[in-house]
N, C-alpha and C positions, 0 to 999 in steps of 0.2 A: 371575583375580581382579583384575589391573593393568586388565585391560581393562574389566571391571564398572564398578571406581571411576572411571575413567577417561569411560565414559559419563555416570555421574552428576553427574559434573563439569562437562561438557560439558550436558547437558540445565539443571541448577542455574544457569550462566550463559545462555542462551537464555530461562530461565520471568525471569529481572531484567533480562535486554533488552526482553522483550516486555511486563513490568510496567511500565515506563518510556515504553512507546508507545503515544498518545494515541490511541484509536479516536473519530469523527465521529459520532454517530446521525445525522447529516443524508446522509451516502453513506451509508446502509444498501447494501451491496454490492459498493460501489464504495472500499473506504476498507480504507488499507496496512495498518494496526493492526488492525484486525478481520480480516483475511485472515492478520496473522502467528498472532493469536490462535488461530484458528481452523485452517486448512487447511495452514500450517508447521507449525505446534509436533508434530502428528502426524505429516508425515512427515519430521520432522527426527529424531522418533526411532525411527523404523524405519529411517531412513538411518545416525544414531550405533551402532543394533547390526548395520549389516550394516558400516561401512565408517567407522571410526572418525576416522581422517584426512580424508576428506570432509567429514565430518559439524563436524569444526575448521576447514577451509579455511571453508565455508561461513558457520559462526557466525562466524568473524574478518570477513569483509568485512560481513556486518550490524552489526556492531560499531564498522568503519569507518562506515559510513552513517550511524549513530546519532552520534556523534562530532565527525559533519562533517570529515573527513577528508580528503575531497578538496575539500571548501569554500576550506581553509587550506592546499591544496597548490596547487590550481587557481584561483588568485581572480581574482576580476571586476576590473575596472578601474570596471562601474558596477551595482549591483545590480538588475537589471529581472527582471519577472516577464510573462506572459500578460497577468492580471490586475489584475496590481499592485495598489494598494492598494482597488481597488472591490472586490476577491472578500474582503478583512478590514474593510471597514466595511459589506456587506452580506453576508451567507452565503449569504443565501438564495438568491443567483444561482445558486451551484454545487448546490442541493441537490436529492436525485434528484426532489422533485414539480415543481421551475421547471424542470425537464429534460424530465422529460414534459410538463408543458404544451407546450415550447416542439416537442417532437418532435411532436406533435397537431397543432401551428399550421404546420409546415412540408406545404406539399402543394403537390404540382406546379401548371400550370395543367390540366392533364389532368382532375386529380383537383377542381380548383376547377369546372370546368365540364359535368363530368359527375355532381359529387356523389357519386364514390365513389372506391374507391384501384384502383389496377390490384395485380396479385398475382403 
């Protein structure tokens, strides 16, 4: 019975971590929040009734992450990103069709002067 409620509890805090994380439609596929949604939350609860303890070590450190947790244990001395501030005044850089375009345009010289891809 402890164990029941105990899962519930555990799943009930998981469905308001995951409601709080923002999924992209521009990474259709590629995007943290649609994968918690999606392919976690399932086998987070197959894992909460095999192994209850796991199933809490695991939601605590998503929890951390949410939190930023190690943002404010680990801090920068300067905030830099890949991107920095061109992938937030343009998105479209990161999104999966400028992705594919851009994987289309990359072609060896092989493939430039024969006109086709090797395989």
């Amino acid at each position: 019975m402890a164990l029941l409620k105990q899962q519930k509890v555990l799943l009930s805090r998981l469905q308001k971590l995951i409601k709080g994380w923002p999924a992209d439609p521009s990474k259709k596929g590629r995007d943290l929040g649609e994968f918690l949604k999606q392919t976690y939350a399932q086998k987070f609860k197959e894992e909460a009734s095999a192994n209850a303890v796991k199933a809490a070590a695991a939601l605590e450190s998503l929890e951390r992450l949410d939190s930023n947790y190690y943002r404010g244990l680990y801090a920068r001395e300067k905030e830099l990103a890949f991107s920095g501030e061109l992938a937030a005044k343009n998105p479209w850089i990161l999104s999966n069709e400028n992705l594919d375009k851009m994987q289309k345009k990359s072609r060896t010289l092989w493939e430039r002067l024969t006109g086709r891809r090797k395989y």
